[in-house]
C-alpha positions as CSV (number, residue, x, y, z in Angstrom):
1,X,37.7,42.0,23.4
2,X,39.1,42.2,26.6
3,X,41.3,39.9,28.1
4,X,39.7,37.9,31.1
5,X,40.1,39.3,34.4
6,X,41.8,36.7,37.5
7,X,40.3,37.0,40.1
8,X,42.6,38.1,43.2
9,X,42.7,36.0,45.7
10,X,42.5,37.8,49.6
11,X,43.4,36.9,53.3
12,X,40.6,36.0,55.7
13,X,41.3,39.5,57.3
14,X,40.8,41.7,54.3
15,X,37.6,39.8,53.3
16,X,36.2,40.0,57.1
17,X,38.0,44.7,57.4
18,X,35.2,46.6,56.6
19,X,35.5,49.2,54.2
20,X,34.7,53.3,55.1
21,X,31.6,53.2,53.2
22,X,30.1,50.1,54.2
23,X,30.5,51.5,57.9
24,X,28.5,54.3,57.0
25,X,25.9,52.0,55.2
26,X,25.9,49.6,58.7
27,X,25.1,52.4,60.6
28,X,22.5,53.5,58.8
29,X,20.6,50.3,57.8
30,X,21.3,48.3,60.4
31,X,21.8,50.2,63.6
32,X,19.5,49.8,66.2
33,X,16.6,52.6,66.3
34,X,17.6,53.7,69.8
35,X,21.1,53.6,68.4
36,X,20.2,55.9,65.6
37,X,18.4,57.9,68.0
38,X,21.0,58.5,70.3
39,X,24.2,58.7,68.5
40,X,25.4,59.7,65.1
41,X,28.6,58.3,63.2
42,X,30.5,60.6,65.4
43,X,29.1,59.9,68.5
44,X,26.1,61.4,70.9
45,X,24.5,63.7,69.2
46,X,25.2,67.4,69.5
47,X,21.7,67.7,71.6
48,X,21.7,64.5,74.0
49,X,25.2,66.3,74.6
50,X,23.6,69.7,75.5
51,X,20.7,68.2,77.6
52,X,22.9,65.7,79.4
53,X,25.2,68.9,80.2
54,X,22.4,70.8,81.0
55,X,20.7,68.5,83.2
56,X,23.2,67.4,84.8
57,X,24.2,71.2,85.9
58,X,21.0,71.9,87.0
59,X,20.8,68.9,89.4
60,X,23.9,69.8,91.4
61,X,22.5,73.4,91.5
62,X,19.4,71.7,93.2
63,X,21.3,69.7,95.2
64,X,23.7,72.3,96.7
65,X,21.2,74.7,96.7
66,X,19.3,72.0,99.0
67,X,22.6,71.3,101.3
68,X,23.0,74.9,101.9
69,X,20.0,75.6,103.6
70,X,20.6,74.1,106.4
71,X,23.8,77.1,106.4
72,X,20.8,79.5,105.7
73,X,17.6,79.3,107.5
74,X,15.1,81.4,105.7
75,X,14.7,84.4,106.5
76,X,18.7,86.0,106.0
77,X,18.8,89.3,106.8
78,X,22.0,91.2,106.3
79,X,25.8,89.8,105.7
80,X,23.8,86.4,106.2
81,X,22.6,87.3,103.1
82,X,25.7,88.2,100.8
83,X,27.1,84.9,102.3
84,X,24.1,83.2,101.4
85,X,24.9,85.0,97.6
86,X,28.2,84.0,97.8
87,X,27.4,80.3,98.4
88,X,24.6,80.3,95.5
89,X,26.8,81.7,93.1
90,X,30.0,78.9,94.1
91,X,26.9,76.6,93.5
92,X,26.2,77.9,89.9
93,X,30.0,77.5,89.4
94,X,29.9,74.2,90.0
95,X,27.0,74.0,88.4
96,X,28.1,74.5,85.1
97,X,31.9,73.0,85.6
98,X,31.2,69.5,87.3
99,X,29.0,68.3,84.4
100,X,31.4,69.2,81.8
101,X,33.8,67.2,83.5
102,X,31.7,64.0,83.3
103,X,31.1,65.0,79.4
104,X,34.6,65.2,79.2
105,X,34.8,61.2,80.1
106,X,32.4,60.3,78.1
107,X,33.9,62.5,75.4
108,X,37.3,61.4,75.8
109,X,38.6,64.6,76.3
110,X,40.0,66.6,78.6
111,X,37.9,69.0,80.7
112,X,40.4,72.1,79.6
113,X,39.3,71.5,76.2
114,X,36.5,73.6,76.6
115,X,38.1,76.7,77.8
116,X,39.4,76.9,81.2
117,X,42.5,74.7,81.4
118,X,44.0,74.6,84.6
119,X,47.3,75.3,84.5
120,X,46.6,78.6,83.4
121,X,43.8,79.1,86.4
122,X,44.3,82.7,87.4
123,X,47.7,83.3,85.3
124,X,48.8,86.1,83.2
125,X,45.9,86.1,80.8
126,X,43.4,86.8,83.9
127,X,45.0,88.9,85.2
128,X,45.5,91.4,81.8
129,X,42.0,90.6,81.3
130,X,41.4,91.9,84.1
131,X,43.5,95.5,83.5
132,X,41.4,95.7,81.1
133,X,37.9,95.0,82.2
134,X,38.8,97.8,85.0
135,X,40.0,100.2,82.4
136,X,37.1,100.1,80.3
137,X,34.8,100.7,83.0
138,X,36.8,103.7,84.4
139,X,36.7,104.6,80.9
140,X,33.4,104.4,80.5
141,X,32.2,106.0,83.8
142,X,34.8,108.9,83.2
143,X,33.1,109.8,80.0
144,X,29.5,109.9,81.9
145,X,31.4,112.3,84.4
146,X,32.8,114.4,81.9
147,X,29.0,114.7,80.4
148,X,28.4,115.9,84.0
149,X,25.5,112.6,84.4
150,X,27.1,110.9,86.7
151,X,28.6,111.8,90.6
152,X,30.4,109.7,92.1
153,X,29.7,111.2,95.7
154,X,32.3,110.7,99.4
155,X,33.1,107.4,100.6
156,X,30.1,105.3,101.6
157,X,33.2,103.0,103.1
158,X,35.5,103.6,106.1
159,X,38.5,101.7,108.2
160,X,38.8,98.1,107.2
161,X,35.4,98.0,105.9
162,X,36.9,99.2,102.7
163,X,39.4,96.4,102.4
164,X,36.7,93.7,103.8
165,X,33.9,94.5,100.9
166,X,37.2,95.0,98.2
167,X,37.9,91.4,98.6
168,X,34.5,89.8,99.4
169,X,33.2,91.5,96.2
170,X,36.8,90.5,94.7
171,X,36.3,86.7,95.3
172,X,32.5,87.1,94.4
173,X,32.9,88.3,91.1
174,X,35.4,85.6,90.1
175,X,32.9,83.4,90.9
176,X,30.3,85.2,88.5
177,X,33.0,85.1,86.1
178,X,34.1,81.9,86.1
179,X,30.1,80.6,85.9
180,X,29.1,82.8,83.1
181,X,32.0,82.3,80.8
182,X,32.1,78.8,81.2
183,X,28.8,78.0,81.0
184,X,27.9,80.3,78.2
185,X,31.3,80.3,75.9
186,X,33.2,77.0,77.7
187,X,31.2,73.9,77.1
188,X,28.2,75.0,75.4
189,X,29.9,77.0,73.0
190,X,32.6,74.5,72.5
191,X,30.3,72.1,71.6
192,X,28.0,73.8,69.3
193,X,30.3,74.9,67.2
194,X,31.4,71.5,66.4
195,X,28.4,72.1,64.5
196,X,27.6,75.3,63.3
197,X,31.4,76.7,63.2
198,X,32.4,79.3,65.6
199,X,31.2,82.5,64.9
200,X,27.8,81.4,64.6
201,X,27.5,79.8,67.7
202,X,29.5,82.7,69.9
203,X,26.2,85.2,68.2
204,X,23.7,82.6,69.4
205,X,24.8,82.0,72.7
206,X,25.3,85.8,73.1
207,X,21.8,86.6,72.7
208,X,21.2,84.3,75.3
209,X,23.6,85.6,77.8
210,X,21.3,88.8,77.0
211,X,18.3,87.2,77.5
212,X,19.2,86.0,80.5
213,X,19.9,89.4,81.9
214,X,16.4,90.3,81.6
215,X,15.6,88.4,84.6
216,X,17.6,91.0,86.5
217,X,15.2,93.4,88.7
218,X,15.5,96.8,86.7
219,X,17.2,95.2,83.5
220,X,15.5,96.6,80.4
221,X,15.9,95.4,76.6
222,X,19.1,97.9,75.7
223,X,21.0,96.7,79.1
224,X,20.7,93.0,78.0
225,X,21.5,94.0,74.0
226,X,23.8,95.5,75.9
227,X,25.4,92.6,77.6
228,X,25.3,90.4,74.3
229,X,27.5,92.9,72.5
230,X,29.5,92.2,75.7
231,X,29.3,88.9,75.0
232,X,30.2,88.8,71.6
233,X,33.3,90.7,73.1
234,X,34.3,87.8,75.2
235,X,34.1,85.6,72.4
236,X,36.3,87.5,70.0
237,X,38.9,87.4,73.1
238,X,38.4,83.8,73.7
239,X,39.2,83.2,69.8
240,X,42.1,84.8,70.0
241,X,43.7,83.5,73.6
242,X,43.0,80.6,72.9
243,X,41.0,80.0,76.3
244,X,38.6,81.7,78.3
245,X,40.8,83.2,81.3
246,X,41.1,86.5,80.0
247,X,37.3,87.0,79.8
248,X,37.3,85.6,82.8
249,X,39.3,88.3,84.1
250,X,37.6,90.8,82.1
251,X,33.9,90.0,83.4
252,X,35.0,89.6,87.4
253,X,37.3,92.9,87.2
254,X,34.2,94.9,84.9
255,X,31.5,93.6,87.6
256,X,34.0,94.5,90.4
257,X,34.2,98.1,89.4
258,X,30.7,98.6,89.0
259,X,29.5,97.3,92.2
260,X,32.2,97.9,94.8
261,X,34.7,100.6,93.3
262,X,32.2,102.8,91.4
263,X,28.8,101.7,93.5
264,X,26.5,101.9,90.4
265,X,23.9,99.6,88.9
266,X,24.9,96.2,87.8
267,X,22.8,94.6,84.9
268,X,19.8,96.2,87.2
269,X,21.1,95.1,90.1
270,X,22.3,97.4,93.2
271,X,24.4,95.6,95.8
272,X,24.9,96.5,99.3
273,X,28.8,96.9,101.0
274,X,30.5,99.5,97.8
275,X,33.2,102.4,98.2
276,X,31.5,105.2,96.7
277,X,27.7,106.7,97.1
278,X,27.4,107.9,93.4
279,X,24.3,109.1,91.6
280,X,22.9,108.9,88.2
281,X,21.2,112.3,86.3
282,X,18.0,111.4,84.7
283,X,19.5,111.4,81.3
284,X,19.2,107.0,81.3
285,X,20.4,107.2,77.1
286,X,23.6,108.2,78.5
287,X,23.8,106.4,81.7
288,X,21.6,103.2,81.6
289,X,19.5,104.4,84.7
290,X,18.3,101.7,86.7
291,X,20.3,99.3,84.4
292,X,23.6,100.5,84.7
293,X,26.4,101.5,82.2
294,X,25.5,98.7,80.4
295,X,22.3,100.5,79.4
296,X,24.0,103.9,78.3
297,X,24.5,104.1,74.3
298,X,28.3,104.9,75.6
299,X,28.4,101.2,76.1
300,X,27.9,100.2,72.7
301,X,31.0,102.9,71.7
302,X,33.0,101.5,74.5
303,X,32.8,97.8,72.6
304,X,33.7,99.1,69.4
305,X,36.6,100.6,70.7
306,X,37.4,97.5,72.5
307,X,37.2,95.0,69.8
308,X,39.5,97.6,67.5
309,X,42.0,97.8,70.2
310,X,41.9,94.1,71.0
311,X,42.0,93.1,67.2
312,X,44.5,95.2,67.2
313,X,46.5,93.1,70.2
314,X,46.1,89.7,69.5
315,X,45.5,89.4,65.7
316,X,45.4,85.6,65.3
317,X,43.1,83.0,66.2
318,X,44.0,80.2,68.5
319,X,40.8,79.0,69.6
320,X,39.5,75.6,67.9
321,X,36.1,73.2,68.5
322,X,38.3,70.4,67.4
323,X,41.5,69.9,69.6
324,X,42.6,67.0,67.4
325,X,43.2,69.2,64.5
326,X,45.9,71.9,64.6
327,X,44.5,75.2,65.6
328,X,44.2,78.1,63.0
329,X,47.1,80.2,62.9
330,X,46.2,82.7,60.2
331,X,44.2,85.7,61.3
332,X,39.9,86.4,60.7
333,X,40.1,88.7,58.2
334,X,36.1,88.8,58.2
335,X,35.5,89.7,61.2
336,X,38.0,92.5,61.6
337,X,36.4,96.0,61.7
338,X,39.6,97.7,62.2
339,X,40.6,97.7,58.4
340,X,44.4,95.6,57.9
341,X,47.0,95.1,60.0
342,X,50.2,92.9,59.8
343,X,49.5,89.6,60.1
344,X,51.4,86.9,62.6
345,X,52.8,84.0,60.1
């Protein structure tokens, strides 16, 4: 027979501290429905977030969309117009920055968590991102000229019309760059993969960046597979870095040298103001035809290239959905096609 137990006697606070698992039973059982509703044990849930994000982004668009059109009278005809662009797409940036911001208060993080942080704005990580988004689209383009489907024609540009269009396209592209990563692979992508973990979330937010290139006037299906793989690109090198800066560097400088420098179709799109007056064959499996580069099969070897080359580069992860735990430091041996390498301890 066991000997009877005493009870122990406790404090007034440790018989009024709750204990972890009667928390979890409070909020469960006695939370309030819209409660329930709204937040989860670790705050708003992951879709409120998104839709509050969302929303919120979409009504600054509105609104400076609204404010500029008393800088643009309908109809704009000529530079009118590529201001008018410009302005739009320093909207969308906005857009998709300024809400994150006010998530970030109601987070209690900061707003560099989710990929851009300032002090880094436009440092060395841009601007080798950018190298290399102008390399691979010489690259590319140089191999559609070797396969004699692609001329790149005389100047279409003289006097100081060349350096005017170099920096308005410059400055433009940033801003493209700047919008798409964030709003695709800063917040959103931050955020989801709270959830799902991070490679899941970078391959369903890169079929969406896809998708959404099928809006473009002569984009076709390969052109916006193509600019998910792109995508997918941009969030190995975010994983990596650490931030989003490089691909940020990477999309304005790949955009740049399509439009301006090399005056060929951008994700469907042909823009006014470039250096060259080059020409397509009609062979569009090598060269993407109305779509661009980013329709040509070439493309797809391009990214392999680039994701051997860049695992290659920067081997270990630094990129985490949960600032408040110490980032990885080992490498993704998964997702490495380009067989093993030395790792960085």
């Amino acid at each position: 027979m066991s000997d009877p137990v005493t009870p122990r006697s406790s404090s007034p606070e440790e018989e009024t501290k709750p204990t972890p698992a009667s928390t979890c039973g409070d909020f469960s059982s006695t939370a309030d429905p819209g409660e329930r509703l709204f937040e989860g044990p670790e705050g708003v849930h992951l879709v409120w977030r998104i839709l509050i994000y969302l929303g919120t982004g979409g009504a600054v668009v509105y609104g400076l969309l609204w404010f500029g059109k008393s800088f643009f009278p309908e109809p704009v005809y000529g530079a009118a117009a590529l201001w008018q662009d410009l302005y739009g797409e320093a909207a969308l940036m906005l857009g998709a920055f300024l809400p994150a911001a006010l998530m970030g208060r109601i987070e209690g993080r900061p707003v560099d968590d989710y990929g851009l942080p300032r002090r880094q704005a436009f440092g060395k990580l841009f601007w080798v991102g950018a190298v290399w988004g102008l390399i691979a689209i010489t690259v590319l383009l140089a191999a559609m000229r070797v396969g004699h489907v692609v001329s790149f024609g005389p100047l279409a540009l003289h006097g100081m019309r060349i350096l005017k269009f170099a920096v308005f396209w410059g400055v433009y592209f940033v801003l493209v760059g700047v919008f798409e990563e964030f709003l695709l692979r800063g917040y959103l992508l931050f955020t989801t993969a709270q959830s799902t973990g991070f490679w899941p979330a970078a391959a369903l937010l890169s079929c969406l960046f896809g998708a959404i290139h099928l809006r473009n006037v002569g984009e076709g299906p390969v052109g916006a597979l193509g600019a998910a793989a792109i995508g997918f690109f941009f969030c190995l090198t975010l994983r990596r870095t650490g931030n989003l800066w490089f691909a940020v560097g990477f999309h304005a400088a790949w955009d740049w040298g399509e439009t301006y420098l090399y005056a060929v179709p951008n994700s469907g799109t042909n823009a006014p103001g470039h250096l060259l007056s080059s020409s397509f064959s009609d062979k569009a499996w090598l060269t993407g035809g109305t779509v661009g580069p980013e329709g040509s099969v070439l493309c797809f070897v391009l990214l392999v290239l680039l994701w051997i080359v860049f695992d290659r580069q920067y081997p270990t992860a630094k990129y985490t959905a949960d600032p408040a735990r110490k980032p990885r430091t080992t490498e993704d041996p998964p997702l490495s096609i380009a067989g093993p390498h030395p790792h960085q301890e």
